[in-house]
VEXVEXNU-785322 format. One record per residue (C-alpha): residue in one letter; x, y negated, z negated. Coordinates in steps of 0.25 Angstrom, whole numbers, plus 5000, padded with zeros to 4 digits. Each point is the difference from the previous one (the first is absolute). Example, Ala and Ser with C-alpha at 12.3 -4.5 7.8 and 13.67 -1.06 7.14 Angstrom:
<recs>
A504950184969/S500649865002/
</recs>
This chain:
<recs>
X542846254576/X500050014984/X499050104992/X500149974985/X499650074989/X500550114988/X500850115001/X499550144996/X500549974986/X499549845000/X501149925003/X499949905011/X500550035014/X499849975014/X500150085013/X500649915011/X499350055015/X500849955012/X500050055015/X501150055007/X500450015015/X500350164997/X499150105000/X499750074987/X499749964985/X501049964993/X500450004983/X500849894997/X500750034988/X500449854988/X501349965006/X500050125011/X500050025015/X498650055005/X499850165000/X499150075011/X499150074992/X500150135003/X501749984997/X499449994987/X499550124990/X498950014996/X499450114988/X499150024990/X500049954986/X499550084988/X499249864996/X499050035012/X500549895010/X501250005011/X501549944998/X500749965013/X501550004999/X501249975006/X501450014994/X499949904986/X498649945005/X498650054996/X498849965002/X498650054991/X498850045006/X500149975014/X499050085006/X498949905000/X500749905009/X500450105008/X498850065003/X499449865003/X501049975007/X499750135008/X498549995000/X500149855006/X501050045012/X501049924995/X501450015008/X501449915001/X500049944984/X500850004988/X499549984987/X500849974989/X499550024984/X500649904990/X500550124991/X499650164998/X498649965000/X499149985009/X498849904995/X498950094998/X498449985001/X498650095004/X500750095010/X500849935010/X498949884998/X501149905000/X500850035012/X498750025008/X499649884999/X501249925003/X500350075011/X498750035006/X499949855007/X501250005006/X499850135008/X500350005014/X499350115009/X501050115005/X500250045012/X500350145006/X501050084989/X500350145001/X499450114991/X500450124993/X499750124996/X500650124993/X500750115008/X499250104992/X499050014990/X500349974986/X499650074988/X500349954987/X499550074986/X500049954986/X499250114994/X498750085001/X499149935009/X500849885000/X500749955012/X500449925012/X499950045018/X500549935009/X499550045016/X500649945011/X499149935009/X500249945014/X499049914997/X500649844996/X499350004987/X500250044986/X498750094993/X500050014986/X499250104992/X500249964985/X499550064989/X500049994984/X499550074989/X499749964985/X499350124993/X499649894989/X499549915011/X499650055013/X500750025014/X499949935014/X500750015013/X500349875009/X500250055014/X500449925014/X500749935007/X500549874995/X499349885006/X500249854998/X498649984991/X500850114991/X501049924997/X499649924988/X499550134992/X501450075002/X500849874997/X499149964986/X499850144996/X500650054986/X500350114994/X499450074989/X500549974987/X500150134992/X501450035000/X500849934989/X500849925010/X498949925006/X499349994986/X501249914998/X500149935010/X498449964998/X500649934988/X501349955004/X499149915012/X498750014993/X499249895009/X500450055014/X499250144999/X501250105003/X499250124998/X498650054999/X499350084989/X498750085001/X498949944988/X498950114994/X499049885006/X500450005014/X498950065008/X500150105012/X500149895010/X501149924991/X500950144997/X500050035016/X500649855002/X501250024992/X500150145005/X500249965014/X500949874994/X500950124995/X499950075014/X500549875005/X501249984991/X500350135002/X500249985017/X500649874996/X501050074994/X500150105010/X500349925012/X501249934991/X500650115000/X499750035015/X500749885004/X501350014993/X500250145011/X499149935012/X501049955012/X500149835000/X499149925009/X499250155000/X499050064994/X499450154994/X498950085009/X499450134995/X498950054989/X500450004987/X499550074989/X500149974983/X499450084992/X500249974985/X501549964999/X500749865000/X501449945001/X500850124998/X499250085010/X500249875010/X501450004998/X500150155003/X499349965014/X500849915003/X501350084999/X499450115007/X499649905011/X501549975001/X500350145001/X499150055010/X500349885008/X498949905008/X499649995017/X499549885006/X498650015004/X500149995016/
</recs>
């Protein structure tokens, strides 16, 4: 399959998606064998979204495909982006909906779950935990706070009728980066903004749309570390922190080492 669309900076490009008799997700760099993903390196950019990498090749701001791909169960493919870029929407909105009818259902794959708890701290009251769990689900806990605007928490387990609101959800459009990049695709509705107008019931939507990007881009990351044809167990915990936080996890993950659930 072929997702269109513009870049992070508004160029055209296209994702190509094809399936592959191997087990894991594959990155397909222009004019390069195909790279398991977690052979790849994948870090935090000081422009709020994630750069994947592999000798020469980059590619910007993977971590909403990846965390659809994640969300959705998605095992034995290999996209290839037509350049560094890949095209960008509301959230992972585009891959969603071009993958979404061709979704088989899965059968029995293994889980993991960290060999010990994981604790990861970005400051005062800010954080991210990771417990182990022998149970073959993945419970989130997310939480965000704006002092200007209000705070929620989004909290469960991640169910099929969830998939739509992780997959569409923005970010929050405060920082300089994704004030840009409003502009650059001004008609695709990249970010969101709270208005003076917006009443209790409208603030409480976005902020749960931002608590949903936010896990989006958390299980991105998640996936670059989680084995192929597997997937993560455990309760999770993130408590006012983003990419960089996420990629810290993720190397602590490596580090500590993951059991499969029995």
């Amino acid at each position: 399959m072929k997702i269109f669309g513009r870049g992070i900076f508004g160029s055209r490009t296209t994702l190509t998606i094809t399936p592959t008799k191997e087990s894991g997700i594959f990155w397909k760099p222009k004019n390069a064998e195909p790279i398991l993903l977690c052979d790849a390196r994948l870090s935090a950019n000081p422009l709020h979204y994630l750069t994947l990498r592999c000798h020469d090749w980059v590619l910007r701001m993977p971590e909403h495909l990846l965390g659809c791909l994640g969300a959705l169960g998605v095992d034995g493919i290999v996209f290839s982006p037509e350049n560094s870029s890949l095209p960008y929407g509301r959230g992972a909105q585009l891959f969603y909906e071009a993958l979404l009818p061709h979704l088989e259902a899965r059968g029995t794959f293994p889980h993991y779950t960290p060999k010990e708890r994981i604790f990861v701290e970005a400051g005062p009251g800010r954080f991210i935990r990771f417990m182990p769990s022998d149970s073959p689900e993945l419970h989130y806990c997310v939480q965000v706070n704006y002092p200007d605007v209000g705070y929620t928490t989004l909290e469960g387990t991640l169910e099929r009728a969830d998939l739509r609101a992780l997959c569409c959800a923005r970010p929050y459009g405060r920082n300089k980066f994704y004030k840009l990049l409003s502009k650059i695709l001004v008609h695709h509705k990249t970010a969101l903004w709270f208005e003076e107008n917006d009443s209790d019931e409208k603030q409480q939507e976005k902020l749960n749309e931002i608590a949903w990007h936010r896990l989006l881009d958390l299980l991105g990351a998640l996936l670059w570390v989680t084995p192929p044809g597997a997937a993560l167990s455990g309760r999770i915990v993130t408590r006012l922190v983003g990419h960089a936080a996420d990629m810290e996890l993720a190397k602590e993950l490596t580090r500590v080492g993951l059991r499969q659930i029995a």
